[in-house]
C-alpha positions, 0 to 999 in steps of 0.5 A: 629757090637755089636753081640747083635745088629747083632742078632736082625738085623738077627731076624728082617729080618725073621731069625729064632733062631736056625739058628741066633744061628748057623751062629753067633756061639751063645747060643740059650739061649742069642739070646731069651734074647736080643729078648725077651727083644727086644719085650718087649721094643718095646711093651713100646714104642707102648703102650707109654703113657704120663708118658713114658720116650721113650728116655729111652726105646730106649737107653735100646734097642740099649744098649751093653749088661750088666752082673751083678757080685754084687751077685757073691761070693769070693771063694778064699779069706777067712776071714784068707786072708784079716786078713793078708792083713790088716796086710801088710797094718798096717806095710805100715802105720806104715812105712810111720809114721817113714819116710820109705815110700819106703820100703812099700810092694805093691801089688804085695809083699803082694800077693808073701807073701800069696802065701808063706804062702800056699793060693792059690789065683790070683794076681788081687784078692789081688789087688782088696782087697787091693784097697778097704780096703785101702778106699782110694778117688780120690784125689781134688786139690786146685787151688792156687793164687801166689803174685809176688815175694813170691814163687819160686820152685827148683828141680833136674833133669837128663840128659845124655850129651857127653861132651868133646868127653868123651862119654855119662855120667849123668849130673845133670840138676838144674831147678828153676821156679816162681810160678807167672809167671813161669819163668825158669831157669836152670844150669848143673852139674857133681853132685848133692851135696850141692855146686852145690845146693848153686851156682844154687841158687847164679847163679838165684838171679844174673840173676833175680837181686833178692831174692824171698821170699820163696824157695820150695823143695820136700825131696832131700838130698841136703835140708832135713838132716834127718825127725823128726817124719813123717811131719817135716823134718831137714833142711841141713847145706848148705840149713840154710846157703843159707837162712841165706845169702840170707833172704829167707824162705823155705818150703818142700812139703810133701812126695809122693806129687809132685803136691805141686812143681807142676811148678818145676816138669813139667819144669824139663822135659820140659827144658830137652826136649827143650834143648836136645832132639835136641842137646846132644853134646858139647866140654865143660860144659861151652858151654852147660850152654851158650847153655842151658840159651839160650834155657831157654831165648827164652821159657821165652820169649814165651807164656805159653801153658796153658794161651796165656796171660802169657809171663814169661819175663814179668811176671818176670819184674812185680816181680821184685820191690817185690823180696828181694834186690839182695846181693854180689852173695855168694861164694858157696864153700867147704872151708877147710884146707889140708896138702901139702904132698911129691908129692906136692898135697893136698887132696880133696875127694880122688883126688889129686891137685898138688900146687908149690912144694916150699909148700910141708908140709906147711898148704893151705886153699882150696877152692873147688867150683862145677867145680874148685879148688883153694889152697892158701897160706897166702891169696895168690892164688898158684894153680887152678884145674878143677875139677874132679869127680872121685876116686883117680885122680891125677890131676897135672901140670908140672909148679908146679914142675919146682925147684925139676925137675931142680935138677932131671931132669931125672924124668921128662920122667916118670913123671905124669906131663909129662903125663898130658902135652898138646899134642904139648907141649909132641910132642916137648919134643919127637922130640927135647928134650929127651935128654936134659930135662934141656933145655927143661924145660927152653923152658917150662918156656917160654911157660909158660909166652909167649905161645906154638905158640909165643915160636915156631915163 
């Protein structure tokens, strides 16, 4: 029970307030206020004429005491203080102007800052000032009407997967969601780079069997090159070129402003829920985007949680006359020349991929997509990759070396390429082989066109 009413329960039933204040460890001094004004209160109501409002005579008894600090005075804040202050927020705005809006000093900065300076001041003072001179109002939001086909949101989202017994790693989760209908899609990488941005796109208009009219993205670095002023931002190569592909326009949200991607934002983590918070294991990265389109299947084919009446499915079939025509799917890939060097291998961001050793020295095209690379030679396809993430990897296979292992088959052993061999196939070598690798190469060749089990019948 509130003290206030306890004190005047107390004095109703007879008490005095020398013991009221006794019993209840109060000042004599606040029991006669809520007293006082208790009489008086009481004396309004007995007294009521037409003109009384008793509804708020009664409210001002039963009320929780109130305390007035209107009149109270700063004692630690000077004029010199809130001139500094002004001026942690002046180079906050002039920040914000240059596109270094994450570089601002909260706070929390601007109170370590004072402190530094010799004055002897809380942090929830500075806080306090810092709100009210900021002037800032509650922000309104204006509630939007989107026509089928026009819109459509893209972001980025992490999730943490185990995948092929690798352990947990950060996987990177592509979400595309209508702005209409709130249609969902979503696609997993190994990473967050401009191929992975371009097929997530290429993968949706595919599936939907169309091109919205316009892509929206807040200020990722796979889409904004650089910022020109504090509004206008540069967009990237591999974003022009996506929109010069496909047709569509493009616009960015403004910074700090993730309302204005509004249906991406929320379906980020809501796919990241549905999806895997029950299931976080799964042998390839292929399996988890079989498993992950199912998940994004069955929730556009349930009704939305904000309005029963909107099933995402059907909102997407109403869309589709009004979306751009579906183009050939564009093959979204680093395309680049490299060198064969003396191991064989060409050179992709400081990995090695090994290709037939016959092209050592020559001139391939490679073509490196988000989870695969391809080399060739004269339009020919000579060697295809998974792949890999890391620095410094040598990624080779032993078929591509079959002519110099021929002629030095004493290399074979130590080999890299023995290294990376399929499990069965190193057993055979260690169990029958060791001492006749050019018999074993032959049996690899079988392998090679036949298969491991069909070559052991």
């Amino acid at each position: 029970m509130d003290i206030k009413q306890q004190i005047l329960i107390r004095y109703l039933n007879g008490d005095g307030q020398r013991k009221i204040a006794k019993d209840l460890h109060v000042s004599r001094n606040t029991i006669r206020k809520y007293v006082n004004e208790y009489n008086i209160k009481k004396q309004e109501l007995l007294n009521k004429n037409i003109l009384t409002n008793t509804n708020e005579i009664i409210d001002d008894i039963v009320a929780e005491p109130t305390y007035h600090s209107s009149n109270r005075t700063r004692r630690k804040i000077s004029d010199e203080c809130i001139d500094l202050i002004k001026m942690c927020l002046l180079e906050n705005k002039q920040k914000r102007a240059s596109g270094k809006s994450k570089q601002q000093m909260k706070a929390t900065d601007i109170y370590e800052f004072l402190i530094n300076k010799g004055f002897d001041i809380s942090y929830p003072s500075v806080s306090n000032i810092v709100r009210s001179l900021k002037d800032t109002l509650n922000e309104a939001y204006i509630k939007q009407e989107y026509s089928l086909g026009n819109i459509c949101e893209f972001d980025w989202g992490e999730v943490k997967l185990n995948i092929d017994n690798k352990g947990f790693r950060k996987y990177q989760l592509a979400v595309l969601t209508t702005a209409y209908g709130n249609y969902r899609f979503a696609v997993l990488f190994e990473t967050q780079d401009t191929i992975a941005f371009q097929q997530s796109h290429a993968l949706f208009f595919e599936h939907v069997g169309g091109i919205y009219n316009t892509m929206v993205y807040d200020n990722m670095k796979v889409a904004v090159a650089k910022f020109v002023g504090h509004n206008e931002k540069q967009p990237t190569k591999g974003l022009l070129t996506l929109s010069t592909y496909y047709g569509f326009n493009f616009r960015f949200c403004n910074i700090r402003s993730g309302n204005e991607n509004g249906h991406v934002e929320r379906s980020v983590e809501y796919v990241r829920r549905k999806a895997f918070a029950f299931k976080d294991t799964f042998n390839s990265l292929e399996d988890a985007n079989k498993y992950l389109l199912e998940i994004c299947n069955n929730l556009n084919n349930k009704p939305l949680t904000t309005d029963k009446n909107i099933i995402p499915i059907k909102t997407l079939k109403q869309e589709i006359p009004y979306l751009l025509p579906k183009l050939p799917m564009l093959d979204c890939a680093d395309i680049r020349e490299c060198r064969v060097d003396k191991y064989s291998c060409i050179m992709y961001k400081q990995n090695r991929y090994s290709v037939l050793d016959k092209f050592v020295g020559q001139i391939v095209l490679v073509k490196a997509y988000a989870n695969k690379i391809i080399v060739f030679f004269d339009n020919v396809k000579i060697a295809e990759h998974i792949r890999t993430l890391g620095l410094f990897d040598w990624n080779i296979k032993l078929e591509h070396y079959l002519n110099t292992l021929h002629k030095k088959s004493g290399a074979l052993e130590n080999s890299t390429a023995m290294l990376n061999l399929d499990t069965k196939i190193k057993n055979i070598y260690n169990k029958y082989f060791t001492q006749n690798p050019k018999e074993f190469l032959d049996l690899y060749e079988i392998i090679l066109e036949k298969g491991v089990y069909m070559s052991m019948m």
